[in-house]
C-alpha positions in Angstrom: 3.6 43.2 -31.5 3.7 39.9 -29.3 6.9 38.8 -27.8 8.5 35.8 -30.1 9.5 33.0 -27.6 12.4 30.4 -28.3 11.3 26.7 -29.7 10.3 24.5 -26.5 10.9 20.3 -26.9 9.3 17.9 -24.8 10.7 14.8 -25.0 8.4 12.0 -23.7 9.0 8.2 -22.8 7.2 5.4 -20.8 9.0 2.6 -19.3 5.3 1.8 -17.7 3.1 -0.5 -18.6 0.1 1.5 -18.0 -0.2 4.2 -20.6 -0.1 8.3 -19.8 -1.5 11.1 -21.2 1.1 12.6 -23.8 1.4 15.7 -26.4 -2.5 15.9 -27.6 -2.9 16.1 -23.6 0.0 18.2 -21.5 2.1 19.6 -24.4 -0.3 23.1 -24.1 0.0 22.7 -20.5 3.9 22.1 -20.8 4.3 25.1 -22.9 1.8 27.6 -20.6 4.0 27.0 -17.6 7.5 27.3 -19.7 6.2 30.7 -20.8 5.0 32.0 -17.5 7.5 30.4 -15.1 10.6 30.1 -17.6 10.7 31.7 -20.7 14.1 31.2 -21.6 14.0 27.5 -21.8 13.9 25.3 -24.6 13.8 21.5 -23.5 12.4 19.3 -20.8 11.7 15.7 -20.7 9.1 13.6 -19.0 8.6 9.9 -18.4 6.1 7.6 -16.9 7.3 4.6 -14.8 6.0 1.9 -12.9 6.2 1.8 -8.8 9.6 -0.7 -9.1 11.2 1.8 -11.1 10.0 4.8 -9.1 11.4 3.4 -5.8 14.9 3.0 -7.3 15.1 6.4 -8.7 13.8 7.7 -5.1 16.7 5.3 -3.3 19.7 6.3 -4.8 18.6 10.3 -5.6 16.9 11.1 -2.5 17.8 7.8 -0.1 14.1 6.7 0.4 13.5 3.1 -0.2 10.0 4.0 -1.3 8.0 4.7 -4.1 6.1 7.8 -4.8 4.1 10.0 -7.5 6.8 11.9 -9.0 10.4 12.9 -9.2 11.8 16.5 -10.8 15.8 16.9 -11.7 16.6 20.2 -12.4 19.3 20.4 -15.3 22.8 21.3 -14.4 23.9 22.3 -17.6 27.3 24.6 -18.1 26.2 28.4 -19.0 26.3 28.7 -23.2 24.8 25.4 -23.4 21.5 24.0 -24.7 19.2 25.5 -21.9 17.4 22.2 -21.0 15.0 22.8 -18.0 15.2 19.8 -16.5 13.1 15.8 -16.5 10.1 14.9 -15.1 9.2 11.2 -13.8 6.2 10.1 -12.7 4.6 7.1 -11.3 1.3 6.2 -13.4 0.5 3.7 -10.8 0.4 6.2 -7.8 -1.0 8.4 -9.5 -3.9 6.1 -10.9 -4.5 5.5 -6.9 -4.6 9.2 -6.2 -6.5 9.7 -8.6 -9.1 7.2 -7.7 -8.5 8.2 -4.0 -9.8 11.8 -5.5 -12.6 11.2 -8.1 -10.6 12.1 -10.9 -9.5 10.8 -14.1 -5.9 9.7 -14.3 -5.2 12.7 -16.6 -6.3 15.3 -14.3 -3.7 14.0 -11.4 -1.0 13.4 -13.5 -1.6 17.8 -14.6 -1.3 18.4 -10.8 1.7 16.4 -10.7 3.3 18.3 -13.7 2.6 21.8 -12.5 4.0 20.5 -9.1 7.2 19.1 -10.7 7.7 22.1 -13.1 7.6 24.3 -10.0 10.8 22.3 -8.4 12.3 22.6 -11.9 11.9 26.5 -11.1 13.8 26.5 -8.1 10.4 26.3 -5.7 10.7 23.9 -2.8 7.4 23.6 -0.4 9.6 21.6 2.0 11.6 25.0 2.9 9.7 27.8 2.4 6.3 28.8 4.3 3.4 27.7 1.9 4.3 29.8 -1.2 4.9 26.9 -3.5 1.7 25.0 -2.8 0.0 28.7 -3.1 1.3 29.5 -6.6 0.6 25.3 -7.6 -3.0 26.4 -6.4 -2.9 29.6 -8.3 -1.3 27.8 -11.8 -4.4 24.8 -11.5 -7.0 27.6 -11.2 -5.6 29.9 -14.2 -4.4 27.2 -16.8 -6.3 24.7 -16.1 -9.6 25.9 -15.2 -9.7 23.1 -12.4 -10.5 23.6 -8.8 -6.9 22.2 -6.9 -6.6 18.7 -5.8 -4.8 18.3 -2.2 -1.4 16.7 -2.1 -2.2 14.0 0.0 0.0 13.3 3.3 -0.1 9.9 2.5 1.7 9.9 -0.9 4.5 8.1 -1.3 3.8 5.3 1.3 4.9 1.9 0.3 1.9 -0.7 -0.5 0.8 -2.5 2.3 2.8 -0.2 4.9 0.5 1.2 8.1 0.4 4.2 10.4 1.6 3.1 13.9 0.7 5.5 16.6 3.1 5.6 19.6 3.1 6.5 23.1 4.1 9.8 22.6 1.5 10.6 20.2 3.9 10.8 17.2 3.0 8.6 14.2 5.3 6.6 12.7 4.7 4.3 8.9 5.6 0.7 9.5 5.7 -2.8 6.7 6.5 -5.9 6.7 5.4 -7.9 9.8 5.0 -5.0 11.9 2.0 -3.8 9.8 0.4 -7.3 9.8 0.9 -7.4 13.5 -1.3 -4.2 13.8 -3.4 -5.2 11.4 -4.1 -8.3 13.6 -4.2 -6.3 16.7 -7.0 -3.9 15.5 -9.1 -6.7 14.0 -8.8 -8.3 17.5 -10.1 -4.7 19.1 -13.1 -5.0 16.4 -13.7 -8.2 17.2 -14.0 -7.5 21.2 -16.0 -4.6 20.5 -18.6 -6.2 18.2 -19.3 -9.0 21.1 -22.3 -8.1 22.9 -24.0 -11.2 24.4 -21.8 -14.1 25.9 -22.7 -17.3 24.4 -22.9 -20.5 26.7 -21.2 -23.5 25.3 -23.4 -27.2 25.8 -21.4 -29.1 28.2 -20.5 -31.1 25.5 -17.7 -28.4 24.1 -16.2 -27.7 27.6 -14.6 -31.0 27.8 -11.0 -31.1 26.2 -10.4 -31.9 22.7 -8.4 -34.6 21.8 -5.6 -33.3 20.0 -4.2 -35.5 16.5 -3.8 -39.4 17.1 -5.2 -42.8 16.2 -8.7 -43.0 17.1 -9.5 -44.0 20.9 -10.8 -47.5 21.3 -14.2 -48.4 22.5 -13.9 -49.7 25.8 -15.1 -53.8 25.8 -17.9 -55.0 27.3 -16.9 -57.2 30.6 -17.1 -60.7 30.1 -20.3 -62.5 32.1 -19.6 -64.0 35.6 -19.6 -67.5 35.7 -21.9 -69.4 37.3 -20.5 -71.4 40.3 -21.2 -75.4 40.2 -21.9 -76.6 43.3 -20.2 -80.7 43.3 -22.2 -82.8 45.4 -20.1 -84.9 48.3 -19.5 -88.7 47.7 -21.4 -90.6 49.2 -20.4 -94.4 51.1 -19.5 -96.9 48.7 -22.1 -99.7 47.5 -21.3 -102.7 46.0 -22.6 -106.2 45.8 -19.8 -108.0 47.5 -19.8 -108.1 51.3 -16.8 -108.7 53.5 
């Protein structure tokens, strides 16, 4: 005789504009993990967002002014009350990246994700144990999903545009804003030096200085022609007809 197990909701919303896989595609999933991981609950919630919306929830829950793939919040209901497991949010924007980053369709991360979030629902926290989280997440991909694991990238969560710096010490830090463009600048410069093999000699012609912005330099005038000197000729003595 099989073991009767209570009626499990999911409710499901999207405040994204891209569209995620719902009940046709996760609610088996949903139900798999509530069974093997926590059979005595009987709600959980889970809804897409975009990046915006992702980075707020991560600033004022977690103090991280970045975005990232997903968000768990363990319910903290009173004991005799409905027992709610908890919500799930997730970005469908990092994960469509991840996903592309990976090879896989946008379903398949967002199951990682989901497994992964379920997990922190459960108490499970990779951040402060010594690997046994991401081992049983491994383990749960394998069983339920028939799916070789996908790696949970060191790089998730980093805001768009942002670059790792690398400093003297060897420690690696993530920089934005016009720190990032400065080192993107400075490596393009270091490609550019290092894909220069031949000096170039410039015609004589570009070495002279360039006038910078101005009104248009005058052509210098031809000198007038010298004149020719007229010699006067010397009067000479007086001749009349009248003699004195």
């Amino acid at each position: 005789m099989t073991e009767s197990r209570p009626p499990f909701t999911i409710d499901w919303s999207s405040r994204s504009k891209m569209r995620g896989p719902g009940e046709q595609s996760l609610g088996k999933l949903l139900h798999d993990l509530r069974d093997r991981l926590a059979p005595e609950a009987q709600g959980i919630s889970l809804t897409y967002v975009d990046d915006r919306g992702m980075r707020k929830l991560n600033r004022e829950h977690r103090g991280k002014n970045i975005t990232t793939d997903v968000l768990s919040f363990p319910s903290s209901a009173e004991k005799g009350a409905f027992p709610h497991l908890g919500d799930i949010v997730i970005s469908l924007p990092t994960a469509e990246k991840m996903a592309k980053k990976f090879g896989v369709s946008r379903r398949r991360e967002v199951e990682t994700l989901v497994i992964h979030a379920f997990l922190h629902l459960c108490g499970h926290d990779h951040e402060m144990d010594r690997g046994e989280m991401m081992e049983l997440q491994a383990q749960l991909e394998r069983e339920l999903l028939d799916e070789e694991p996908l790696a949970m990238s060191l790089k998730r969560g980093r805001k768009p545009g942002s670059k790792v710096k690398k400093l003297k010490d060897g420690s690696r830090v993530v920089v934005t804003g016009r720190a990032a463009a400065a080192l993107v600048r400075r490596e393009r410069v270091k490609k550019d030096k290092k894909g220069k093999t031949k000096k170039t000699v410039k015609p004589k012609e570009a070495l002279l200085p360039k006038r910078g912005p101005g009104r248009p330099r005058k052509e210098a005038a031809a000198p007038p022609p010298a004149k020719r000197a007229v010699r006067r000729r010397r009067p000479g003595p007086s001749r009349s007809g009248v003699i004195g």
